[in-house]
C-alpha positions in Angstrom: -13.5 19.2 34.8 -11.0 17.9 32.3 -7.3 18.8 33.1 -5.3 18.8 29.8 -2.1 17.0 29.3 0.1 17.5 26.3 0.8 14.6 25.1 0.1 14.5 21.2 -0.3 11.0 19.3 -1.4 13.1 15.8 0.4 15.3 13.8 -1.7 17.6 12.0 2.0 19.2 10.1 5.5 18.6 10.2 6.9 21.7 11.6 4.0 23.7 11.5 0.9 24.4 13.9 -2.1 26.1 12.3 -2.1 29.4 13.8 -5.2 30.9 15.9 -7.3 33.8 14.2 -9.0 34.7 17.5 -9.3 34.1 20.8 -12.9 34.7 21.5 -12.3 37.7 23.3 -15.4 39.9 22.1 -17.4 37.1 21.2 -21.1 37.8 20.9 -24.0 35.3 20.3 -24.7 34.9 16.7 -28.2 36.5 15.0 -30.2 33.9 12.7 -30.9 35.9 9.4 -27.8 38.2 9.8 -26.0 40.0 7.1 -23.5 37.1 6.5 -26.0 34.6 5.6 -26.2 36.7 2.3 -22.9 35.7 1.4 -20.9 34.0 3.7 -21.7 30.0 3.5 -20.8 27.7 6.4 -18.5 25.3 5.1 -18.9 21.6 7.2 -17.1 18.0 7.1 -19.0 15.7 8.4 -18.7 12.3 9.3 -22.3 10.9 10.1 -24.4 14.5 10.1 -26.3 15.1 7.0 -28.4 13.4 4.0 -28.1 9.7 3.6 -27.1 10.3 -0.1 -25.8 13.1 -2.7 -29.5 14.3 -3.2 -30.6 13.7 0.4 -27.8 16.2 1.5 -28.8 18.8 -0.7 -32.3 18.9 0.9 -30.5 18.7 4.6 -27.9 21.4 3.8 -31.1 23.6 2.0 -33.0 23.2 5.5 -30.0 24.1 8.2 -29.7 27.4 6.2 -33.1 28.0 6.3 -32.9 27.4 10.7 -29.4 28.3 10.9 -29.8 31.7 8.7 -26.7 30.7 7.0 -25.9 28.7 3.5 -24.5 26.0 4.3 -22.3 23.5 2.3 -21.2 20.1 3.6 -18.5 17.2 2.9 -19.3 14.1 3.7 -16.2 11.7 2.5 -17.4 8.4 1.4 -14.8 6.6 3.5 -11.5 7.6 5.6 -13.1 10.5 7.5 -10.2 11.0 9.8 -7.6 11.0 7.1 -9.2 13.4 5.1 -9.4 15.5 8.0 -6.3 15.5 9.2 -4.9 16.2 5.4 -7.6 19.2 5.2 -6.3 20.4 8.2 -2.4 20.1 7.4 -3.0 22.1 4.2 -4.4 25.2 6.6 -8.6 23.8 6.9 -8.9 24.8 3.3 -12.0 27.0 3.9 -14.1 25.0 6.6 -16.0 26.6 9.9 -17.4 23.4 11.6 -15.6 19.5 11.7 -16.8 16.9 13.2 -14.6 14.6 15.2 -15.1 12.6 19.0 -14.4 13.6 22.4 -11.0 11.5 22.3 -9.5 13.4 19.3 -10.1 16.7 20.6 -7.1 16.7 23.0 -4.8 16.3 20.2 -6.5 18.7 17.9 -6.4 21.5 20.7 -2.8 20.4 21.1 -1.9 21.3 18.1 -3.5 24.6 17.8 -6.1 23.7 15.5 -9.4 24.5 17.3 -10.6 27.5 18.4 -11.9 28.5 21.9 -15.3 29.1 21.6 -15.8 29.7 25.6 -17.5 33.0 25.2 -19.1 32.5 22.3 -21.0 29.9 24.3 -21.7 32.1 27.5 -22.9 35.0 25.8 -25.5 32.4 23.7 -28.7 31.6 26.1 -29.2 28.9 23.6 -25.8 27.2 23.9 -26.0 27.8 28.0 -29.6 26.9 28.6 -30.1 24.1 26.1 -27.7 22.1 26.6 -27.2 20.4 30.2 -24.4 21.7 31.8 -22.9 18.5 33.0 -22.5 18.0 29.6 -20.2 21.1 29.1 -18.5 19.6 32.0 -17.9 17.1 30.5 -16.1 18.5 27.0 -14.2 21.5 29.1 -10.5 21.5 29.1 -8.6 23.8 31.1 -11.8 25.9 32.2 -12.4 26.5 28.4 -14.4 25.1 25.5 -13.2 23.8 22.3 -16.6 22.5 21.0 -20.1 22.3 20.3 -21.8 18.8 20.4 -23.9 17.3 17.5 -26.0 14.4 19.8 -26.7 13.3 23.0 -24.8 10.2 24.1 -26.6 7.7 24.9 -25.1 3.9 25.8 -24.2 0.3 24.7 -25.8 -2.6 25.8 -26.0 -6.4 25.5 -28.2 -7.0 22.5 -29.9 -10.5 22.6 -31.7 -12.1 19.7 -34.6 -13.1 21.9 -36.6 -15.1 18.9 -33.6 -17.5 19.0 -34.1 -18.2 22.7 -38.2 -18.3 22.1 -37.3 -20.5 19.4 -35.7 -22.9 21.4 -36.5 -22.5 25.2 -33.9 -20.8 26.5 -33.4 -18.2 29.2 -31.0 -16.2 30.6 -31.1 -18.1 34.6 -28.5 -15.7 36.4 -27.0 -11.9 35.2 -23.7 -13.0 36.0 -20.7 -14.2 34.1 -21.2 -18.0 35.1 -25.2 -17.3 34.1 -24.3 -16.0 30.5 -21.9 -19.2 30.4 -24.8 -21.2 30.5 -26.8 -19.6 28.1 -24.4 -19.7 25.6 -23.5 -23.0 26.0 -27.6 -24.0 25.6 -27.5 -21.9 22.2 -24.6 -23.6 21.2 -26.4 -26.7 21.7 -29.7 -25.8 20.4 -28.8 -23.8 17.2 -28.1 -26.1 14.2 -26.5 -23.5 12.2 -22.8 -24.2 11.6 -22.2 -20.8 10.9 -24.0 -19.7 14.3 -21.7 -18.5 17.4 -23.5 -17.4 20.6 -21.5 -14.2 20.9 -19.9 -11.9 18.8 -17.4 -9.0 20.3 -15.0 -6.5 18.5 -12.2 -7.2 20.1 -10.2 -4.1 19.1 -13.0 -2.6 20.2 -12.1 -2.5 24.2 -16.0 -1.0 25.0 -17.6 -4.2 23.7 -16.8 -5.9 26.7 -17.8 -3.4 29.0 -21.3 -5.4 30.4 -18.8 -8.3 31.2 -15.9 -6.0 33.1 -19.1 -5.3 35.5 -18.6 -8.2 37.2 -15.4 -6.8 39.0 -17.0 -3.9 39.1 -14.4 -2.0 36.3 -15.2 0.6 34.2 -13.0 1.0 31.2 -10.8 4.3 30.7 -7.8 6.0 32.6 -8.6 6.8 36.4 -7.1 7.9 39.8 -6.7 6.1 42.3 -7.6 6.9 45.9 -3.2 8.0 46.2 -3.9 10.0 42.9 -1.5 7.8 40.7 -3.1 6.9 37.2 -4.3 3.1 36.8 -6.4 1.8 33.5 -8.8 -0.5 35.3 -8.8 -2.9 32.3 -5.4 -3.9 33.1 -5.7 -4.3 36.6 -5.4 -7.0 38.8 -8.8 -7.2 39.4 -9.7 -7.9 35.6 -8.0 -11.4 35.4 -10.8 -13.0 36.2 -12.8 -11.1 33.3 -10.2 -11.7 31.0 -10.1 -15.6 32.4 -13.6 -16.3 31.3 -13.5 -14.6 28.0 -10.6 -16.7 27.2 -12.6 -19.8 28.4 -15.4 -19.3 26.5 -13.0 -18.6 23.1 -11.3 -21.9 24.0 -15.2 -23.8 24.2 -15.4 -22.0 20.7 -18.7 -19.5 21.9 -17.6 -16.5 20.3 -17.2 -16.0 17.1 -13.2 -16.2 16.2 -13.6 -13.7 13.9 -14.3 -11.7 16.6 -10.2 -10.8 17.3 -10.0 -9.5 13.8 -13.8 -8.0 12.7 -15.0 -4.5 12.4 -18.0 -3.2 14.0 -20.0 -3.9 10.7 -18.9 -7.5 10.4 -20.5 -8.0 13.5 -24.0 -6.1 13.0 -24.1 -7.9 9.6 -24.0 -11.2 11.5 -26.4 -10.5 14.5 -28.6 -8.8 12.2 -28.6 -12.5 9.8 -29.0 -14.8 12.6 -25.7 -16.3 12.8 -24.8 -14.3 15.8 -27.1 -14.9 19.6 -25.7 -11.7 21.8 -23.8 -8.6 21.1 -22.8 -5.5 23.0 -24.1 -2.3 21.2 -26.0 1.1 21.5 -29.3 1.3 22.0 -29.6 3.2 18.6 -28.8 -0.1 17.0 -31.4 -2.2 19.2 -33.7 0.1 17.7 -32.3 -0.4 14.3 -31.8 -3.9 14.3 -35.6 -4.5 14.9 -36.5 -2.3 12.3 -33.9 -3.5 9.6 -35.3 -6.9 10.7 -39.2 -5.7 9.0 -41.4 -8.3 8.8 -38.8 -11.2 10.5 -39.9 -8.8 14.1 -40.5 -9.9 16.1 -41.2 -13.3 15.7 -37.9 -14.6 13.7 -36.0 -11.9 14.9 -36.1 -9.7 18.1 -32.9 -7.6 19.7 -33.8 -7.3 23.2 -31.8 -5.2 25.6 -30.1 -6.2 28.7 -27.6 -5.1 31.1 -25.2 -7.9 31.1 -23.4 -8.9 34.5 -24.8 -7.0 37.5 -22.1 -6.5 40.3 -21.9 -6.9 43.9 -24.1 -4.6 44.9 -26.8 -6.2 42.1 -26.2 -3.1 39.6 -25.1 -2.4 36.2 -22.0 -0.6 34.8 -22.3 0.7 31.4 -20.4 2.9 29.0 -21.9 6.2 27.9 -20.6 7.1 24.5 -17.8 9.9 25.1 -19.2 13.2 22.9 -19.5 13.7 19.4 -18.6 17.0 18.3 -18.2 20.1 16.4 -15.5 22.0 16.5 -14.3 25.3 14.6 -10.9 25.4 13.3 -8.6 28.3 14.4 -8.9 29.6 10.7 -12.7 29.5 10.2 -13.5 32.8 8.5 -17.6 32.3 9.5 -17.5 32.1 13.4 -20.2 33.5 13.5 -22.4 31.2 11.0 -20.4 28.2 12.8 -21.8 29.2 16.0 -25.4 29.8 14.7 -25.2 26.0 13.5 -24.4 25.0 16.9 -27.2 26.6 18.2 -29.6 25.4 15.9 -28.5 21.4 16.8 -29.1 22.2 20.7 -32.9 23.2 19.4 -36.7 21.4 18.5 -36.7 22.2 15.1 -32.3 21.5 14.7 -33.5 18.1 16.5 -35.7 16.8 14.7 -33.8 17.8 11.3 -31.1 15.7 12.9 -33.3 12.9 13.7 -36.4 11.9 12.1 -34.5 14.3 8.9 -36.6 16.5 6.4 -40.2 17.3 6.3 -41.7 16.6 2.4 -38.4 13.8 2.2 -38.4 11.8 5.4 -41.9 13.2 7.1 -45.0 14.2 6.3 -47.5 16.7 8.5 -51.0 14.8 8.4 -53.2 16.6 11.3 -50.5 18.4 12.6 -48.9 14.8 13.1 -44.9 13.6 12.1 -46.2 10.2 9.6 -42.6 8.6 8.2 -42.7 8.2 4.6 -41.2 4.9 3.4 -37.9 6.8 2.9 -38.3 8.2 6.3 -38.7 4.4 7.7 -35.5 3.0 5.9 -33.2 5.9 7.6 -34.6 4.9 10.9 -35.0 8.7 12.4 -31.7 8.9 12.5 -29.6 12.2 10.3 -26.7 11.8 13.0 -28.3 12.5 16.0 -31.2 9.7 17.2 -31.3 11.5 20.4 -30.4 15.3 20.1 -28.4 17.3 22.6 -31.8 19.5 23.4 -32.4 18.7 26.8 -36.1 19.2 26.7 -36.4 17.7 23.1 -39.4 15.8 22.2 -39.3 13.1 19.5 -42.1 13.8 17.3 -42.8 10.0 16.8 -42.5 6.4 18.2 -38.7 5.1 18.9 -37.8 2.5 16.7 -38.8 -1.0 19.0 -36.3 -1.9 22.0 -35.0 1.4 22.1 -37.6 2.5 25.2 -36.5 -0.6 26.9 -32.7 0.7 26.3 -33.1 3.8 27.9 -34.1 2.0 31.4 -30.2 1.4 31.6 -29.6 4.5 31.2 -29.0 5.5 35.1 -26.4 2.7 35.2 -24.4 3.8 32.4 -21.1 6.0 32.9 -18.5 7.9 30.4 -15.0 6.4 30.5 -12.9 9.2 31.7 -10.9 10.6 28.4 -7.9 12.1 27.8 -4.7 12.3 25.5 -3.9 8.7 26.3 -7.0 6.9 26.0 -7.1 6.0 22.5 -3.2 4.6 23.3 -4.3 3.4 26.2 -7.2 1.2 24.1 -4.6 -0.3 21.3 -2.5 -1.3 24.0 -5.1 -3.1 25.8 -6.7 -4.8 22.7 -3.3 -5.8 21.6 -3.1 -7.9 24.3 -6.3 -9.2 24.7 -6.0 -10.8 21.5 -3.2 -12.8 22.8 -4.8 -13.3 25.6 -7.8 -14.9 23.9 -5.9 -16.9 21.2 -4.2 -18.7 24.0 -0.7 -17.2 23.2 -0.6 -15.7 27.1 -2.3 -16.7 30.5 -4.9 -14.1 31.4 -2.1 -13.0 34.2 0.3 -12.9 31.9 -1.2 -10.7 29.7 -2.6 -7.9 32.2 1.1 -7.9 33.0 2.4 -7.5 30.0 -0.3 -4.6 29.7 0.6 -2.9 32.9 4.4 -2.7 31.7 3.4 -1.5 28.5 0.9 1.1 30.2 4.1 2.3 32.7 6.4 2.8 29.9 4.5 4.7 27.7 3.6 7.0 30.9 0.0 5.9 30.9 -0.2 4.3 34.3 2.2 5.3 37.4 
């Protein structure tokens, strides 16, 4: 269970909180097909959900209505998601039942009054309480209730390694520690003449890139008690200066990519994807991906193969399960009920596979009662913003792109950060100083202690 602390980082108004319309009290499961589905469309913003493109959206949006029993209309901003959000949001939701957002930006949107509890909504729904695991409600409550409705299952990141460049040259991953991966990227330094090529690649700002590394002290990344119940972020701990000693080692030897304190998340899968990149940490979505972005280069000139980076003491893995994405319903939604009836259809077969391998006639074709990909299909790699769907007992109608089988071995190792209020703080204060950190501007021990004060004062850490 969640326990909710106020503590607010964004400001949906200035001296106004959107006020609640309801409270859930006589909430009933919603009816596919009922009378509101005449006239009452379910207005969505969306982030990743949806059509890949204007035309593809209109076909997705035609086929929710036809499983949800409601029209629906959906926003999909070409860029700045969160911005536009927030403005919609300051200016009263203009209109909209359902908006997307992750598990980290819920605390503040509940703090400022601008979701609505949708616990009974989701007791009285068998398909909202069976479907969906309930360690995964778990998960998402807050203060006994529920403020959302999830879009995917979360699955994890792993360290992605181009095994055709090792093929290539001879090379091998000898040890799954941190000295082993020294030594393999010190051979594909040696070995690769590419003066663009850097063995690793990392987003820095990113703090769950290096996750597979803070194994080896056997961290996990987030805000956690302590066996005295005082807060402690185990990034910045003591025990993570040797972690953060052998990134900084390998940045001085010039292993990563320097690019890597400053890049994006698409910067880096441009590079990996081109060659001029040996390892990254990822999701096993984008192993998948990569391999089948790569065509006809797969698998012999390239090939993302998944490991589980640096195993600890007791020869396992830790990995980070991506926190949830969501769906929530905004305190003025005037379409509960068509919002709800959405939710339902994601946590089902058919709302699955709509959010996966996407729209039969567009993406698929039936041949013998068999999913076949159309080219289309292929090039949006099963993937409509859910490549694995919150049903629990979904089946995916065809093949998972290559890797992604392997990926899912890891899965038992892999563990969601705990979330709260802070976390997203807690992240930028972290990265801050890791940059330093890896520039050279700091010792390693300096900089954990610079982030532990920085931690205490905001009221992070005790």
């Amino acid at each position: 269970m969640q326990t909710f602390i106020k503590k607010s980082s964004l400001i949906l108004l200035s001296g106004t909180v959107l006020a609640a319309c309801g409270d859930g009290t006589e909430a009933e499961t919603s009816s596919q097909g009922s009378e509101a589905a005449e006239t009452e469309a379910v207005q969505m913003l969306t982030s990743v959900t949806g059509g890949k493109n204007a035309e593809e959206m209109t076909l997705f949006e035609e086929k929710l209505s036809e499983l949800s029993g409601y029209p629906i209309e959906m926003e999909k901003p070409a860029s700045d998601y969160n911005t536009v959000l927030l403005q919609k949001l300051r200016v009263g939701g203009e209109g909209l039942d359902l908006i997307y957002f992750d598990q980290s930006q819920m605390y503040d949107l509940i703090e400022q009054g601008a979701l609505l509890d949708i616990t009974e909504y989701v007791e009285n729904s068998d398909i909202l309480s069976n479907n969906v695991p309930q360690e995964e409600w778990e998960g998402i409550e807050v203060d006994g209730s529920y403020y959302a409705g999830f879009n995917k299952q979360e699955v994890h990141r792993v360290v992605n390694m181009n095994q055709a460049i090792l093929d290539e040259h001879g090379l091998e991953l000898e040890e799954e520690s941190l000295d082993g991966y020294y030594q393999l990227f010190q051979d594909m330094k040696d070995s690769v003449d590419n003066s663009n090529f850097y063995p690793l690649n990392a987003v820095i700002s990113d703090v769950w890139d290096i996750q597979p590394w803070m194994a080896a002290e056997g961290l996990l990344s987030g805000i956690v008690e302590d066996e005295n119940g005082n807060k402690t972020v185990p990034y910045a701990s003591d025990e993570s200066v040797v972690v953060w000693e052998w990134l900084a080692t390998l940045f001085e030897e010039g292993l990563p990519d320097p690019s890597s304190l400053t890049d994006d998340s698409t910067a880096m899968r441009n590079k990996f994807q081109s060659g001029d990149t040996g390892v990254v940490v990822d999701w096993i979505a984008w192993t998948g991906l990569y391999n089948a972005n790569a065509q006809d280069d797969y698998p012999e000139n390239f090939n993302a193969v998944p490991h589980g980076g640096v195993q600890t003491s007791e020869g396992d893995y830790i990995l980070s399960k991506g926190a949830a994405s969501l769906w929530g319903i905004p305190a003025t939604s005037d379409n509960v009920e068509g919002a709800i009836s959405v939710l339902e259809t994601f946590a089902t077969q058919e709302g699955g596979e709509l959010l996966s391998i996407g729209i039969e006639g567009h993406d698929y074709e039936l041949e013998n009662d068999e999913v076949v990909l159309t080219d289309v299909g292929e090039d949006h790699g099963s993937d409509h913003g859910a490549p694995f769907p919150i049903y629990q007992d979904f089946e995916m109608p065809v093949e998972h792109n290559p890797g992604v089988e392997a990926g899912l071995e890891f899965f038992e190792y892999a563990e969601v950060p705990s979330m709260g209020p802070e976390t997203n703080e807690a992240n930028e204060i972290i990265a801050e100083h890791a940059i330093l950190i890896l520039q050279g501007d700091v010792t390693p021990e300096e900089g954990v202690e610079n982030m532990q004060n920085d931690l205490r004062s905001s009221g992070i850490i005790d």
